[in-house]
N, C-alpha and C positions, 0 to 999 in steps of 0.2 A: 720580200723576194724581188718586190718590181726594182726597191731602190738599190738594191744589191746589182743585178745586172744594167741599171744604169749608170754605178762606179763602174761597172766594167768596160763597158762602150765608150765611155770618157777615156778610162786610159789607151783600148786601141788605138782611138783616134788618134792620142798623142801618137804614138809611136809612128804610125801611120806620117801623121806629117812629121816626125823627123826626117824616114829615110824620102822622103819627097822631096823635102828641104837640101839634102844631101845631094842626091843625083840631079838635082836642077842646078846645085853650085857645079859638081863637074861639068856638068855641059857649059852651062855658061863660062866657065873657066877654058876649056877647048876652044869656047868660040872666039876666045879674045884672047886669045894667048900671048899672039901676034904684042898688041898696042896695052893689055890690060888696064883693066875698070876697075876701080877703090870702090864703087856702091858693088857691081857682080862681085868683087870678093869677099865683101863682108854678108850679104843678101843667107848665104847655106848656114852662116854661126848664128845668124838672129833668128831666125828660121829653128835654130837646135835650140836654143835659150826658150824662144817661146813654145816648144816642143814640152823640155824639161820643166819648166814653170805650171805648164798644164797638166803633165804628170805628177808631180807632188800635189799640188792643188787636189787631184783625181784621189791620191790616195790618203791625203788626211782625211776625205767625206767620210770615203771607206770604213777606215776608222773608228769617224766618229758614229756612222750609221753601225759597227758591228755593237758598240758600247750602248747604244740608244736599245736594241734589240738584248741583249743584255739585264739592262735596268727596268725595259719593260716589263723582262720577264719574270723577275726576280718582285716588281711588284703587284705583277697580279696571280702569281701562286702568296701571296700573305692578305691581298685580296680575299682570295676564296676562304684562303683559312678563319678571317674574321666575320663572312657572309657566316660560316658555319659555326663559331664561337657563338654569334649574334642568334641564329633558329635555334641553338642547343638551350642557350639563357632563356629565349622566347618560351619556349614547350615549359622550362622549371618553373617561371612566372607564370604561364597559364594556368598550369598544375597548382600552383601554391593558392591563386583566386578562383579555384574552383575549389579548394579545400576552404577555403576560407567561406564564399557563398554557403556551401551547404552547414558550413559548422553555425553560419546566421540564420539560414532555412531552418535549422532546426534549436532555435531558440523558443520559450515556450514564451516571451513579448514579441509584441508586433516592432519591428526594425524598418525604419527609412531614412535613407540618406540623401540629401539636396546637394550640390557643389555651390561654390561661391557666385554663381551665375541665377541658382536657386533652381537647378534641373536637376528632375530623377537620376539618380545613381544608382541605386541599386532597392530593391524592397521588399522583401520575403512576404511568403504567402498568407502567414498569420496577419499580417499587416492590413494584407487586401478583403482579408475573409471579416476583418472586421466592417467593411463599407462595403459588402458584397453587391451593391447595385454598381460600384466602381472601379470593380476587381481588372476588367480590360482596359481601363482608361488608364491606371496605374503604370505605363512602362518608361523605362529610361529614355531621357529627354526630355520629358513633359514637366512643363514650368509648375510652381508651387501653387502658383498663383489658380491656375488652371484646375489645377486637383482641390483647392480650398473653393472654389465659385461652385466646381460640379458636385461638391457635397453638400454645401448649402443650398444650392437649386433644389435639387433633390428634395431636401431634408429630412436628408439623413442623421445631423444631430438634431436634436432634443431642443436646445435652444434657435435654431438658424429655421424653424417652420415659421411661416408668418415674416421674418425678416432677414430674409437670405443674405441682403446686400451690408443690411448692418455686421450682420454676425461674420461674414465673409471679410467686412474691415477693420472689424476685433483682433478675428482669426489672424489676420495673415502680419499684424502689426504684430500678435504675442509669437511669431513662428520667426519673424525677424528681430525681438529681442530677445531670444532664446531666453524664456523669464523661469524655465524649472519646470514644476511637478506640479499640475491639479486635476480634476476628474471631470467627466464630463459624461450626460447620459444620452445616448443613443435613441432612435422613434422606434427602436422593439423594444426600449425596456432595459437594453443592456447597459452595466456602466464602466466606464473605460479609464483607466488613470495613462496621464496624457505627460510625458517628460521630453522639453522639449531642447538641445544643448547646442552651443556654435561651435565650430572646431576653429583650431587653429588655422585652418586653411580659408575662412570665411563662410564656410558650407554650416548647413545644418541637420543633425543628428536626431530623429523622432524615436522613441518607445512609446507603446501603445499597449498596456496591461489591462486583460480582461477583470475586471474588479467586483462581477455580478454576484457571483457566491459569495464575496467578504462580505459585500453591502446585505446581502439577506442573509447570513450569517448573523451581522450586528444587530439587525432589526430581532431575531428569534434571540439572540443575548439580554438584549435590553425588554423583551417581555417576560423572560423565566425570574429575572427576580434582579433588583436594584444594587444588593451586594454584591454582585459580579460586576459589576460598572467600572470599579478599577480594575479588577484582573483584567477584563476585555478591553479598557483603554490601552494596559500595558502590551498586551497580544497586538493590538493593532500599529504600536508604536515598534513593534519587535520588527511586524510584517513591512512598515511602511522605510523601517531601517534597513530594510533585505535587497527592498524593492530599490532604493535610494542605491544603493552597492551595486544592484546588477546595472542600472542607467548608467552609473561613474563608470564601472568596468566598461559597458558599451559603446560608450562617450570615448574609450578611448581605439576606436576603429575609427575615424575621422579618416584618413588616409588609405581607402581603400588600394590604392598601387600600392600598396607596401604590405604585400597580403601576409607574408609570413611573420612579420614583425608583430602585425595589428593582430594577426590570429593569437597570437602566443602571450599578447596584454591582454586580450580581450578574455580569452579561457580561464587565466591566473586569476583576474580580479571580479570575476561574475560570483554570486552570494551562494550558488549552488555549485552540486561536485558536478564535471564532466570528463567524461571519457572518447575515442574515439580508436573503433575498432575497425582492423582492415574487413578485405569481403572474406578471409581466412579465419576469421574470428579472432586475427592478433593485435593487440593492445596496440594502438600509433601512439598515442600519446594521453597524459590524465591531468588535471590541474590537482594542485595541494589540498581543495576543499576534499577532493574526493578519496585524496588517502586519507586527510584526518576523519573522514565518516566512517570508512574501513577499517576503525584503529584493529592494529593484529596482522596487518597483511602490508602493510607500507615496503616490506623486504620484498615482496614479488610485484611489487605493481612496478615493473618498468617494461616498457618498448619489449616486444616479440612475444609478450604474454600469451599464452591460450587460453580465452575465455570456460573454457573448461576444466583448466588447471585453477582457473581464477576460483571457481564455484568450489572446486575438490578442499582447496586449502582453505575455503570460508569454514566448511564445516568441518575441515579436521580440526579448525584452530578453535572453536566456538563461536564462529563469530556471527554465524547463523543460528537460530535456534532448531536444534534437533528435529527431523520432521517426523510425522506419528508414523510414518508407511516407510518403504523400504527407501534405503538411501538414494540407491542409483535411480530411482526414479524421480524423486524429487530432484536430483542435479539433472538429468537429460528433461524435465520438465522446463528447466530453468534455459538448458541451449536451445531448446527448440524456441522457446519463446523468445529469446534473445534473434533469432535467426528470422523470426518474421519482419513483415514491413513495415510494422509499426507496433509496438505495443504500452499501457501503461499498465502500473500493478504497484498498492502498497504493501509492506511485507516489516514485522518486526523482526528487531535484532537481538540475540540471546541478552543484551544489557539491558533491556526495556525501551531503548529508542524504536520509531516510527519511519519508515523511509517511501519514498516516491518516486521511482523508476519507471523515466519516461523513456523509450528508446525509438528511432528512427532511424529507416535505413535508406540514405542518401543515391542517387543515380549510377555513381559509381560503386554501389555494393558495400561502402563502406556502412559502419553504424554509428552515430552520435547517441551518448545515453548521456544524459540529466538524471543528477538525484540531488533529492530536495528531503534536510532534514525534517519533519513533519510532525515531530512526539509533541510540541505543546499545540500544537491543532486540534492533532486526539488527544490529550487531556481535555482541552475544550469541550471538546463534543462530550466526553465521558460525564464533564462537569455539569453541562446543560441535561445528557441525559438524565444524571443520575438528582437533578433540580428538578427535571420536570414529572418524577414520582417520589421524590422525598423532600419534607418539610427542612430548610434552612435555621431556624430558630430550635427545634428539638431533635431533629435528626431521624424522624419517625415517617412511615409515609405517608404522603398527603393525602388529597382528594382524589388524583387519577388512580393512587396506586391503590388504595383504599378500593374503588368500583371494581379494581380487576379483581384483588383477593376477595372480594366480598361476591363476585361471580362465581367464583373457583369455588370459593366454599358453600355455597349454593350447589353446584353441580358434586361436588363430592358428597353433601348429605344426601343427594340422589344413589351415589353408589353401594352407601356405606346403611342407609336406612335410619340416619342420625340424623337430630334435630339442631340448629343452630342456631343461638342468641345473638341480636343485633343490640347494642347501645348506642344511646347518642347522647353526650352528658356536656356540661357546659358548668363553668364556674359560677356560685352565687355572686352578684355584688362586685364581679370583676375587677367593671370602671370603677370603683370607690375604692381599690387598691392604684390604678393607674394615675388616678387623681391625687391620691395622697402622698404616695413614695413615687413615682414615675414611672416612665414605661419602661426604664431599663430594669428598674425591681420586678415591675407585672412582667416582663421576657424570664429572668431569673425563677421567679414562681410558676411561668409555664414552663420550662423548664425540670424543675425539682415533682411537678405534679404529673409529668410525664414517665420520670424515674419512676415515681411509686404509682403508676399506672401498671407500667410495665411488672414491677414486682410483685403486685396482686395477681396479674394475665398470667397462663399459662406459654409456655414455650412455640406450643400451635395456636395461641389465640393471634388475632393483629390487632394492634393499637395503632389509632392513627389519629394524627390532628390535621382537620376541615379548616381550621382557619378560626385567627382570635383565641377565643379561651372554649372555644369547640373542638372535643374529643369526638372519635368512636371506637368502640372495641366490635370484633367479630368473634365471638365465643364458639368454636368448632369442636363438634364428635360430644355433643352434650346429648345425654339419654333422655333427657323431658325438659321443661322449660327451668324447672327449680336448679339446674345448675348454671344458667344466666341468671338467675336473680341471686343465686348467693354469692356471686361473682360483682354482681351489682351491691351489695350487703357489704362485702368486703373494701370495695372502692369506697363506698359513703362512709367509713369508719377511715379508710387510710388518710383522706381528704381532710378529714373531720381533727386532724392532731395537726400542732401549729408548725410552722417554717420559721424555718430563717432565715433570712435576708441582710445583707448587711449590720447584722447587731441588730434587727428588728424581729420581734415575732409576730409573725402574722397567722392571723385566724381567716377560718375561710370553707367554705361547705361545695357541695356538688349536688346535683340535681341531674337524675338520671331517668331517662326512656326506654322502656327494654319490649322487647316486639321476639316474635320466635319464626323461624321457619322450618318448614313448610306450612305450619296450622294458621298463621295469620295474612300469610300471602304468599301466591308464589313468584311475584314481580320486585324487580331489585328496589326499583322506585315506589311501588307502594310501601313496603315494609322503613324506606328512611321515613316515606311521611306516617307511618302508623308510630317510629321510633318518635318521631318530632312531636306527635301529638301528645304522647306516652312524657315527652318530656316534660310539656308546656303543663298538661294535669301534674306534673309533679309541684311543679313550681307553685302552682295554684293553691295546693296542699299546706304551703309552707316553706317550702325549699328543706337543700338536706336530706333528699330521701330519694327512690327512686319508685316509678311506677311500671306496670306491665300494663301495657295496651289488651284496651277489650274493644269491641264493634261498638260500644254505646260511643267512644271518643269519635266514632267517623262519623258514628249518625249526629251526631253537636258541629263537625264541622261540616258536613254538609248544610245542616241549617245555618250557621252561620255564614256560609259563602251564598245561601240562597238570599238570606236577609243582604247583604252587602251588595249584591245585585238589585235588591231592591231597592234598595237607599242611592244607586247610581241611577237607576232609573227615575227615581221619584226625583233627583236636583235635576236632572237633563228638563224633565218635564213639568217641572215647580210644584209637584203635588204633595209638597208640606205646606201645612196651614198654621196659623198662627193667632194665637187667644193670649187676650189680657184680661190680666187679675189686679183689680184696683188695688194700691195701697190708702189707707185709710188715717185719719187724723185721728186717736183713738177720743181725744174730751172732745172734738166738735163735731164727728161721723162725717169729716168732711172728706173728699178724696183729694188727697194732695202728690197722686201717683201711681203708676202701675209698673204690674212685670211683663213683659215680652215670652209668653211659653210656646215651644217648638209643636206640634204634633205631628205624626204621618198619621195617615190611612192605608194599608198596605191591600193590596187587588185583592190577595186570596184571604188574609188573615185578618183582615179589619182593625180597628184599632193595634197599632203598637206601641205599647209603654216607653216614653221617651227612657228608664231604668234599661231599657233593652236594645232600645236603637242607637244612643248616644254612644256607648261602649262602643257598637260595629262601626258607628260613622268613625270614633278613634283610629281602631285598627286598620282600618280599610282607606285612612288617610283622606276621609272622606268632610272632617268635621269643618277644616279651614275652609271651605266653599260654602259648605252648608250654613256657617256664622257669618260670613259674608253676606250671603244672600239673605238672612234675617237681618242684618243690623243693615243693609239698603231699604229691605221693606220697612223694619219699623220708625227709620226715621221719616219714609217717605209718609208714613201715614200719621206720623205726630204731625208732621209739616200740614197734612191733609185736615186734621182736625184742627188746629188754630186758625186754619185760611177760611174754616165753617163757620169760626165767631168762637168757638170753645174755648172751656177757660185751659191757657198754657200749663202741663202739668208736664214732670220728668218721667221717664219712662226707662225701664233697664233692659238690660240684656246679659244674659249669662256669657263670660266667659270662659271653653275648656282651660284645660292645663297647656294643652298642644298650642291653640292659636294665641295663649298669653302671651306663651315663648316666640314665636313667630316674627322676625326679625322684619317684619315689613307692617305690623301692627299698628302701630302710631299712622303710616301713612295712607294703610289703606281705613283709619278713622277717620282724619282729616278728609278724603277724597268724599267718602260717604256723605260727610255733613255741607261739603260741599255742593256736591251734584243735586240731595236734596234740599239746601237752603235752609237747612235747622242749625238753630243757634245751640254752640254746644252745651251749653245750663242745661238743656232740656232730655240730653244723654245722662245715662247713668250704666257704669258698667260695673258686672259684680264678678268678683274674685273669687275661687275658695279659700278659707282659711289656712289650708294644705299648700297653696303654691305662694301664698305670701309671706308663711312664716319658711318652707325649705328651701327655695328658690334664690332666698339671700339677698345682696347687693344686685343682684339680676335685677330683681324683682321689685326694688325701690327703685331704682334706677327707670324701668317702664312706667310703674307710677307715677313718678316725677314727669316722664315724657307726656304722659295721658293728662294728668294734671294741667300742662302749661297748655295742651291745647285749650281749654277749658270744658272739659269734662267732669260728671262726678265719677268716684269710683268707693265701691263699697266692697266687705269684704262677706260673704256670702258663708253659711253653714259655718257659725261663730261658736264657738263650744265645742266643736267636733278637733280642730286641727294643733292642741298644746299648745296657743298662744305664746310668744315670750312680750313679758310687759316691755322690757326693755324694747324690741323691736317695734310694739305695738304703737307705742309711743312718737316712733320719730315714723313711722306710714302717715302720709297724710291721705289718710283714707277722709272718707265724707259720713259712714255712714255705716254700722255693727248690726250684722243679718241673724238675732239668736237662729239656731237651727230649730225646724219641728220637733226633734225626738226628744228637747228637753221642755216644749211647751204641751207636747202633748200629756206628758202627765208631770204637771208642775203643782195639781192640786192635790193630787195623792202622792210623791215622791219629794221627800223632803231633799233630798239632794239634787233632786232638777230644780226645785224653787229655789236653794241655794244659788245654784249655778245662774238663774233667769235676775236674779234679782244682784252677784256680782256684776252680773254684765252689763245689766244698767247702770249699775252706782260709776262701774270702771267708764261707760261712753260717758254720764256727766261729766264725770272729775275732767276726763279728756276732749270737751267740749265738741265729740262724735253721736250724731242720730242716732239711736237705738230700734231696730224694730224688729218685731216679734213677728215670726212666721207659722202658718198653721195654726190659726186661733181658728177655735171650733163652736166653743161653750163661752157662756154668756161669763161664768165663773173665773174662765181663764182669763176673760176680757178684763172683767174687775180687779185679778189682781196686778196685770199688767199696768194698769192704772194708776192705782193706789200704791203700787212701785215706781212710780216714775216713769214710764215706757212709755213715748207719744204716739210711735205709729206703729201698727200691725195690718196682715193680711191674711185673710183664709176665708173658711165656706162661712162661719160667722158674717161676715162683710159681704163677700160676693163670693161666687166660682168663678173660673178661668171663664169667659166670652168670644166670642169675636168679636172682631172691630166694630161693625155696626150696631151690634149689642152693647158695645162698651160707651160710643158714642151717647148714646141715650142714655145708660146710667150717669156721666159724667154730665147732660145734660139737666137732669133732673134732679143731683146733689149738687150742683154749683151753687143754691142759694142757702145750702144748708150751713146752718151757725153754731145752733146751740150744744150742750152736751148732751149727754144719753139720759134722759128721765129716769128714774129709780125704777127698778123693775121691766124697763120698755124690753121690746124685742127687737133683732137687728129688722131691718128694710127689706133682706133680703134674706130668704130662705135659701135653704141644701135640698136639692132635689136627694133620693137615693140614690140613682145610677149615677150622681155627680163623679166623675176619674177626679183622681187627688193631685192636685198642684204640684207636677216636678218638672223642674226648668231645665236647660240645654247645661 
């Protein structure tokens, strides 16, 4: 408006000095009429020219000034329109990155985004709730650098305690070459699979999966039993392929400003179905996992859906399964819970699939749901459970399932007033099938003996296998005990007819323990051990048969757990003693040797017969210590009596069955002879003829080890064990122990004197010692004699001594020479209370 009225005042002005210009030429014209002026008459026309000149001038501005207000105006009304184009776009993009946030807030991985500068972008709650000591440090901005130093300060991982600064320049070097997928465990315990991806833009993409349940998942896989190790490897390859799928999907939101783009890659490609409902309950939008999980419904699942029409058509089409109670309840059970602020819940589908419906509702009212197909999960578990009460090799139940029915049928003969048999049976001879045909045949045979387990057992009985070639049956609603034992009668007969095997028939027996309740006990655990004991007498018997528990079998083991206590007491405390029984030169009464015999003394019982202790030290695992600790004493005390001046004689010691076997035998010889400085000549270890002839290649094989160190080794109770010549032959034994029981009557039993006087002729020919044990009578002595037989031991010669007693005898026959006088009597007399000579 200013410049408007300033064109105006220009042009007065013009006008103005024209007619000035005008009336100054008249006058001047008047005043010089008379002579006239050539300048006074031109002065009023230049005066109008510059008049005119300044009026046009005036009005082109005009003009141009009307044109300018014009084009102003014209562009700041297209101005405004694009201010308002530009807030309308603004509000759609805000809208679209707040849909997109919450569709990531409600992700069931932890999501964080860095920019190419390596500052916070964006980072859901799940993300922060896993480093919950750093949940406020986490906001947009904050350098990577800064969030990797404050968790390893902390130490908050597992690995960064102790070395923050190392693991902090691990960390931030694997986050900068975005290197993938590893796990990593947390300082509560928790463990976290960690996927870490660059974007196109330079930034970087975290996923952060809780991984604690899979990890103790695996660990409970890998105890219920070994043939699940492949399924569960492939389960894990399933899961770790799912997992791999949702990162890629998530990998591909890199460009958070492009919210709508990145939502609709990121929903499409995640390994689980998603949905997202308005705060109306209507469908926005679903990815394709989620119809093909729905199959049946793909024709209604689009945009404006009603969550309640959504549930109606599940169940009219089948796709739900039927629910037991009224329909409409079961569907307004399903809106209300849909309508909460969070909910999860698994729920089968009428096909047999498993589902996982996680739902959350977002700030603005809407609801994000996740479902996560789930069925080979629960297979799993179905698998583990139904492993961790049934046998995998027979398909029977094991030992957990076994203690519940065997509880149950405990408390039902309480109801019912009915007695119930317990067995507990076990193959004869097992391992001697495992050994021969293999363990896939011994599976096969527990297998088929299982079959005809169950075809004896009644309907209500249980069969169950313990483990190995260990059964038990629960015999229920039996009127007295006679109907477990004919149950037991029955088994030992079906047991008793042969198998087959791969084109083999195999033979094979059972050995059964039967116990009753309530008359033998009313405790779960006494009655298996009354069954166990019930077994082990059977075995005793014979095998092949079964027994019933009576009280006499506890009162045996309780003594036998009392002696076994004794026998640990008595090695802790050394109160075994130890006597030797010379061996004798039988033509020069010389002594050329003795035996090492074990004795205890027990506190309350006094003498115990090594016939009695030796067996418990067996069982009770007690014999390897207890041999040890004699064959240290007796070399220390050989060593003891040559350093006296005595004359050097060998000395034996018995070896069990157990400690022959004993894989550390040779070494712990060697150490012995060692520490006491005996030369091994003056060793002598004796054998039974039982473990040299069945023991095999084992058993020459130690010989030979014993042998090279320079030991003697003999083979002990010779007549008793079915020799084979051929074996006997290639033992380089030193030295053939007849047994007592054939010298004891060798003078009235012509087939003992047969046997005594083979076994000599067989040690000559084989150029091995012979000697006679339990020589008693003068008679026995003669004829051992006059057979060939150089050396024996018994009460004839001497009794078992102690060392100091032996001492002296050895000292006072050293100069003896000659033979036995005709008629003489030995040296040394049998007391009558003498105990009879029996070695370890």
């Amino acid at each position: 408006m200013r410049r408007d009225g300033l064109v105006v005042a220009l042009g007065l002005l013009g006008a103005l000095a024209f007619c000035v210009a005008l009336g100054v030429g008249q006058i001047s014209a008047g005043e010089v009429a008379g002579g006239g002026n050539r300048w006074a008459d031109r002065l009023p026309w230049g005066l109008l020219l510059v008049a005119i000149a300044f009026g046009t001038y005036s009005y082109q501005q005009w003009q141009v000034h009307r044109r300018g207000q014009r084009n102003a105006l014209a562009s700041n009304e297209e101005l405004h329109s694009r201010i308002d184009q530009l807030r309308r776009s603004e509000s759609h993009l805000q809208k679209s990155k707040q849909l997109l946030e919450d569709a990531i807030e409600s992700f069931s991985e932890g999501f964080v985004l860095y920019d190419a500068d390596e500052r916070l972008v964006i980072c859901n709650s799940r993300y922060r709730n896993q480093y919950p000591d750093t949940a406020d440090f986490m906001k947009p901005g904050v350098l990577l650098q800064d969030v990797v130093r404050n968790i390893g300060e902390k130490g908050l991982n597992l690995k960064a305690q102790g070395n923050a600064d190392e693991w902090c320049r691990l960390r931030l070097e694997a986050f900068r070459a975005g290197i993938g997928t590893h796990e990593l465990q947390l300082n509560d315990g928790r463990w976290i699979r960690a996927t870490e991806r660059r974007t196109r833009a330079g930034g970087i993409v975290a996923i952060r999966t809780d991984v604690t349940d899979r990890k103790i998942m695996e660990e409970k896989l890998q105890r219920s039993n070994n043939e699940l190790e492949a399924r569960v490897t492939e389960l894990e390859n399933l899961k770790r392929h799912s997992e791999q799928q949702a990162a890629d999907a998530l990998h591909l939101s890199e460009q958070l400003g492009e919210a709508k783009g990145q939502l609709s890659d990121a929903v499409e490609n995640i390994s689980e179905g998603f949905a997202l409902w308005d705060a109306e309950d209507r469908l926005i939008r679903c990815n394709e996992i989620y119809r093909r999980i729905y199959t049946g419904l793909e024709d209604v699942l689009a945009p404006g859906l009603l969550f309640e029409t959504f549930i109606r058509k599940a169940y009219a089409r089948d796709v739900f399964a039927r629910p037991d109670g009224d329909p409409e309840d079961a569907i307004w059970n399903r809106v209300l819970r849909h309508r909460r602020p969070s909910s999860v819940v698994e729920h089968e589908l009428n096909d047999g699939r498993w589902l996982r419906v996680s739902k959350r509702k977002t700030g603005t009212g809407q609801v994000v749901g996740i479902v996560s197909d789930i069925s080979e999960r629960k297979q799993s578990e179905a698998t583990i459970r139904r492993m961790a009460l049934e046998d995998v090799l027979t398909g029977l139940p094991n030992r957990a399932q076994f203690q519940r029915n065997l509880n149950d049928a405990m408390a039902q003969c309480e109801r019912t007033e009915h007695v119930m048999g317990l067995m507990l049976l076990d193959l004869d001879r097992f391992k001697n099938i495992n050994d021969a045909l293999g363990h896939p045949a011994g599976d096969e045979l527990l297998r088929q003996v299982s079959a005809r387990l169950l075809d004896c057992a009644r309907k209500t009985d249980t069969v169950a296998r313990l483990g190995g070639d260990e059964f038990a049956i629960i015999a229920t609603n039996c009127k007295s005990a006679d109907g477990a034992t004919r149950l037991a009668d029955r088994i030992v007969k079906a047991i008793a007819k042969p198998f087959s095997i791969d084109g083999n028939e195999i033979h094979t027996s059972t050995s059964i323990g039967v116990t009753v309740y309530p008359q033998d006990s009313g405790d779960a655990a006494q009655l298996l051990q009354n069954a166990d004991l019930a077994l082990y007498r059977a075995k005793d018997r014979g095998r092949g048969g079964w027994q019933i528990f009576d009280e006499a079998m506890n009162t045996e083991v309780k003594r036998q757990r009392r002696l076994e206590t004794g026998l640990r007491d008595a090695l802790h405390a050394k109160d075994f003693r130890i006597v030797y029984q010379p061996r004798y030169h039988i033509a020069t009464e010389r002594i050329v040797g003795a035996e090492a015999l074990l004795r205890w003394q027990h506190p309350e019982r006094g003498p115990v017969p090594p016939s009695e202790f030796i067996p418990a030290a067996e069982s009770a695992g007690l014999i390897v210590p207890i041999t040890e600790w004699l064959l240290r004493t007796v070399c220390r005390q050989n060593k003891a009596w040559q350093n006296e001046g005595l004359p050097p004689i060998c000395v034996s010691v018995n070896l069990s069955p157990t400690h022959f076997k004993h894989r550390k035998l040779v070494e712990q010889v060697k150490e012995t002879l060692r520490e006491s400085a005996l030369d091994p000549e003056w060793l002598e270890l004796e054998i039974t003829e039982g473990i040299a002839m069945a023991s095999g290649d084992e058993a020459l094989a130690s010989v030979l080890r014993l042998k090279k160190v320079g030991v003697k080794v003999s083979i002990d109770d010779f007549g008793t064990g079915y020799s084979s010549l051929d074996r006997l032959k290639i033992f380089p034994v030193d030295a053939l122990k007849i047994d007592r029981s054939f010298v004891r009557d060798i003078m009235s039993g012509e087939n003992d004197a047969a046997i005594c006087t083979a076994a000599i002729h067989l040690g000559q020919s084989l150029n091995i010692r012979v000697i006679a044990e339990g020589v008693e009578t003068e008679s026995q002595r003669d004829f051992l004699f006059h057979n060939g037989c150089e050396e024996a031991q018994g009460f004839l010669f001497s009794k078992p001594v102690p060392p100091e007693e032996f001492a002296e005898i050895l000292q006072g026959n050293a100069a003896r020479t000659g033979p036995f006088p005709a008629g003489a009597s030995p040296s040394l007399g049998v007391p009558e209370n003498c105990m009879p000579a029996c070695g370890l």
